[in-house]
C-alpha positions as CSV (number, residue, x, y, z in Angstrom):
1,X,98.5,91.2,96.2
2,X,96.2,90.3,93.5
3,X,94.3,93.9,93.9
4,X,98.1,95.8,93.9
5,X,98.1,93.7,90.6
6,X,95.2,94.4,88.9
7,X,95.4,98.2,89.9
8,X,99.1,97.9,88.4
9,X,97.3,96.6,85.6
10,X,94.4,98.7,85.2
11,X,96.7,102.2,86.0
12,X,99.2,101.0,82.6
13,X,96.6,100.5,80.3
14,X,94.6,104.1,81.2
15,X,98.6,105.6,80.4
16,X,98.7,103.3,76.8
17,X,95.0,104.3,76.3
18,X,95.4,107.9,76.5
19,X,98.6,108.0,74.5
20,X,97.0,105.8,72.0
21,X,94.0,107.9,71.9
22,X,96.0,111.4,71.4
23,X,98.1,108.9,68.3
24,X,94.6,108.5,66.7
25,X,94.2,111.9,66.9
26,X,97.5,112.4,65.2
27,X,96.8,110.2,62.7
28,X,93.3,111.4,61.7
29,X,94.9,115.1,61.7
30,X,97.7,113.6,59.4
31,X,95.3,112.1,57.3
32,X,92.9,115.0,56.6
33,X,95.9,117.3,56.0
34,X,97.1,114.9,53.5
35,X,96.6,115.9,50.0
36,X,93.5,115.9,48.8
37,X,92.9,117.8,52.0
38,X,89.7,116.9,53.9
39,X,89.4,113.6,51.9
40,X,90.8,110.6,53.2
41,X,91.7,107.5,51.2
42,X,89.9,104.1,51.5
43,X,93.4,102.5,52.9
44,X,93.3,105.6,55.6
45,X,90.2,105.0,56.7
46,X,90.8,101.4,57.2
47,X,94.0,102.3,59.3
48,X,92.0,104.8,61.5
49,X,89.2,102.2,61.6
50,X,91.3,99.8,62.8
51,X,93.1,101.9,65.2
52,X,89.7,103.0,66.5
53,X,88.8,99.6,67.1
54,X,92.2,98.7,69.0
55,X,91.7,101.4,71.5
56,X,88.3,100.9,71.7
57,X,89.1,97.2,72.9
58,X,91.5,99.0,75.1
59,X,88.2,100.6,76.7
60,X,86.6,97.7,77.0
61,X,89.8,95.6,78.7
62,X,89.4,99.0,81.4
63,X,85.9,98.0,82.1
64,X,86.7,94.2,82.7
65,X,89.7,95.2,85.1
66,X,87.2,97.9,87.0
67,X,84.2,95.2,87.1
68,X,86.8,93.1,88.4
69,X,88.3,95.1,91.7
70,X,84.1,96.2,92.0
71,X,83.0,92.5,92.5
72,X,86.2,90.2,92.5
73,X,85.0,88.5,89.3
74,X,85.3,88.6,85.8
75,X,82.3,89.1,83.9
76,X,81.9,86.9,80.5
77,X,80.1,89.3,78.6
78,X,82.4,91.8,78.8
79,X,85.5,89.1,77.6
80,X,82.8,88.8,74.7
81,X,82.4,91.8,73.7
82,X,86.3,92.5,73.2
83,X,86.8,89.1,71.2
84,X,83.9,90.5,68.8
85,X,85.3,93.7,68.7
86,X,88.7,92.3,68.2
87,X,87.3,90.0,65.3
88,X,85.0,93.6,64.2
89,X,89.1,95.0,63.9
90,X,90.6,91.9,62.0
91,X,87.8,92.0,59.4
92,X,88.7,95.6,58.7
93,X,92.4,95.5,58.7
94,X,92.5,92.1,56.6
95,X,92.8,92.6,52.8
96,X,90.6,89.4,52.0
97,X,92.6,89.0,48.0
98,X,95.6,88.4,50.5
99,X,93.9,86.1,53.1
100,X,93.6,82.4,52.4
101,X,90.0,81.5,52.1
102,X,90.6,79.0,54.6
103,X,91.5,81.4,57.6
104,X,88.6,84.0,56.1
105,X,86.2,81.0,56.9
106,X,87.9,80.1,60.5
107,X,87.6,84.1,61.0
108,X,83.6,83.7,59.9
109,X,82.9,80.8,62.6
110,X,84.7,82.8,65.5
111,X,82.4,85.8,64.8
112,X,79.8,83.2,64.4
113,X,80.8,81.3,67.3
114,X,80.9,84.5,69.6
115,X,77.6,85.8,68.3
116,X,76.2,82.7,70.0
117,X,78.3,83.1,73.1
118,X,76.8,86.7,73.6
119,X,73.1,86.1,72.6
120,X,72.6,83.1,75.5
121,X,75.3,85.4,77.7
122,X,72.5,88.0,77.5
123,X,69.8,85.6,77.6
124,X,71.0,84.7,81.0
125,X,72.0,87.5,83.1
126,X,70.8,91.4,83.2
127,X,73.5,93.3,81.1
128,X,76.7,94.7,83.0
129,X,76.5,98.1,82.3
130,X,73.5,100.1,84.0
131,X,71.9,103.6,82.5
132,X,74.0,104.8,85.9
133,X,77.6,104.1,84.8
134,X,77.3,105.8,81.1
């Protein structure tokens, strides 16, 4: 039942990845059609940057669920690597003259904090993803 799940799982996400890849598309067309055509704006780039990042998270989350039916567990430095990319994406998108200084700090010591996590993560086990797979 937990397998039926996962695959449920996994077979959702590849349908929101590909639609959410073909949107980025859209909106990178959009963007470069836009007058000035061929240039895009600093606040376009940071929305396609931050899209980017969002489905590439949703890559990653694909990897965790395969990794997961492949060997029935789920592998830490994969979990890390989406929270830093989803951190990478919230550094982007966030306007820091609208962000309390406060939060920018708590935002700083997660990255900082996950950094850590992933240098003894790789420090302790071979990485995930062999020459093979890519």
């Amino acid at each position: 039942m937990q397998k039926l799940t996962v695959l449920t799982l996994a077979g959702m996400l590849i349908v929101v990845m590909v639609l959410s890849t073909v949107h980025l598309g859209v909106l990178i067309g959009h963007e470069i059609l836009e007058p000035p055509r061929f240039l895009i704006p600093v606040p376009g780039l940071l929305e396609i940057f931050g899209y980017f990042l969002l489905v590439l998270i949703g890559v990653e989350l694909i990897e965790t669920l395969k990794a997961y039916l492949k060997k029935d567990v789920i592998h830490v430095r994969v979990v890390i690597e989406v929270a830093l990319i989803a951190m990478a994406r919230k550094v982007i998108i966030e306007e820091p003259n609208e962000v309390p200084s406060l939060t920018l700090f708590g935002i700083a010591a997660l990255i900082l904090a996950l950094a850590i996590a992933f240098y003894f993560e790789r420090l302790g086990k071979p990485a995930l993803h062999s020459n093979e797979d890519e």
